[in-house]
N, C-alpha and C positions, 0 to 999 in steps of 0.2 A: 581737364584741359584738352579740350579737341579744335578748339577756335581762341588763339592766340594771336593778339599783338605784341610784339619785342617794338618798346618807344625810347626815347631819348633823342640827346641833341647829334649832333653831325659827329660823327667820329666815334662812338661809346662803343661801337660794335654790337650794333642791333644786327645787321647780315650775320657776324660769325655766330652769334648765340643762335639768330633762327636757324643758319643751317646745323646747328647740332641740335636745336629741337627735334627738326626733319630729323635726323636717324634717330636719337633716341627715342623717340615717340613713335615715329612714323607717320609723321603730317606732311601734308604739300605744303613746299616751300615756293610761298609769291616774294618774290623781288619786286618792291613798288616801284624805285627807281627805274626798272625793265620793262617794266609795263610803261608806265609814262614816256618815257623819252621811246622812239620807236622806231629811229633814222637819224641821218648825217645831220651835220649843226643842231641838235640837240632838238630834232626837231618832237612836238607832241602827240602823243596818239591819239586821233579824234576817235576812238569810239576808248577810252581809258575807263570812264565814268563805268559803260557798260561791261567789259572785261571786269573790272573789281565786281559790279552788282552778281554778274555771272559766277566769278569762284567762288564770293561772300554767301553764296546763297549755299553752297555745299556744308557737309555735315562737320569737316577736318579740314583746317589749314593752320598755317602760321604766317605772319608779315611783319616782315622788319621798318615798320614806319609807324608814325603815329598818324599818317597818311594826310593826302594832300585834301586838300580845301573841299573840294569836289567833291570827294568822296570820304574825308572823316566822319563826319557820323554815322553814314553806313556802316563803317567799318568799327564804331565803336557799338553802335546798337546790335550788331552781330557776333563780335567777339565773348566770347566767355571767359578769357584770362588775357591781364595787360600784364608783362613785365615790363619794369621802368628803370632804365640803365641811369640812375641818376646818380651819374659821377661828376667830379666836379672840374673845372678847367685845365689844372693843372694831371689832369689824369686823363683826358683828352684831348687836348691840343698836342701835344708828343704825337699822340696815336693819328692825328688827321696831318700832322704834317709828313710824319713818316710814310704814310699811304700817300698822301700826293706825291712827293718826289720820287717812290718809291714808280709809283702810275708814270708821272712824267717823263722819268729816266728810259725806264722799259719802255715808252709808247706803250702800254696797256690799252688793249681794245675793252672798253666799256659798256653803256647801255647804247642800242641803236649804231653800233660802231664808232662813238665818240672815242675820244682821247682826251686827257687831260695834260695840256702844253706849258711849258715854262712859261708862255706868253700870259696865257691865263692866270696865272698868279696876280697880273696885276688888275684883276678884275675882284669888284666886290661879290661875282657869283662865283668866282672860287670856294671852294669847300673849307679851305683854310681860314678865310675871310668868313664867309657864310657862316661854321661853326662856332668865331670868337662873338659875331654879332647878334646870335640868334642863343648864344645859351643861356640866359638868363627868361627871356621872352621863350622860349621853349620850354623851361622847367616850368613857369606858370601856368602854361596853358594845359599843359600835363595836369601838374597839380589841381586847376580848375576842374578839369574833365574827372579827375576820380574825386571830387567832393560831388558832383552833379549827380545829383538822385537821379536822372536815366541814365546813368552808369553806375548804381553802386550795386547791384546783382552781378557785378563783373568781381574772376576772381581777382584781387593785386599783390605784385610781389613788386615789393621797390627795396633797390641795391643800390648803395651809397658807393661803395667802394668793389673792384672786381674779385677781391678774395673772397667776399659775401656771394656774389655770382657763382662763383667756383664750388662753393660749398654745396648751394643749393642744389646746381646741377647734379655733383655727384650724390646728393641724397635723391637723385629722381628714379 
């Protein structure tokens, strides 16, 4: 495991497990979400494509996404182990609303110095929204990618539930 993707839908806690890979292991930890957004109003990083080509191309890392459009295949033709947080609504929706208002309350500075505002809520690109509309459509496409013969040399670990996560961890 030196090239690791941590995937799932919006809220599973792909960031906390990659950043406990980073120490246990000792991998660089990419935040995708940090790299893409890169400025005020959420704005995009026009060289994003190439920053990922650039760390992907290294020997060690870890990323908490199953990454964006652009540059998913890269990042699956490169990785050598996907974990797959594949929990189910009722065990993520708690945890993404808790983080948003948690974000909202605080003013949490974000990627690119965003915030996430009460306002926002009422938007379908809210995180809260985003993750009830995209978890089914997310497990698929997961699911899809690790049956595709150019991904099945990847290692896979999929965890239904977070006490299965926990266990693992601690056997690493």
């Amino acid at each position: 495991m030196e090239r690791i993707l941590v995937v799932g839908v919006t809220g599973a806690g792909k960031s906390t497990l990659a950043r406990t890979l980073r120490g246990r292991l000792g991998l660089p930890y990419h935040e995708l979400d940090a790299l893409y957004f890169n400025g005020p109003g959420w704005a995009v990083n026009g060289a994003f494509a190439e920053d990922v080509s650039r760390f992907s191309a290294r020997p060690r890392w870890v990323v908490d996404s199953l990454g964006y459009p652009e540059v998913r295949d890269l990042l699956w033709e490169r990785a050598d182990t996907v974990v797959w947080l594949d929990y189910p609504r009722h065990v993520v929706m708690p945890r993404v609303v808790r983080r948003s208002v948690r974000r909202s309350a605080r003013r949490e500075v974000l990627f690119g110095g965003n915030r996430e505002t009460w306002g926002g809520w009422l938007s379908r690109e809210h995180p809260v929204w985003w993750s009830w509309a995209q978890h089914a459509g997310r497990r698929e496409e997961i699911a899809r990618r690790i049956r595709d013969p150019r991904f099945a040399p990847l290692g896979t670990h999929r965890f239904n539930r977070p006490a299965e996560t926990a266990a693992w961890l601690a056997a690493l």
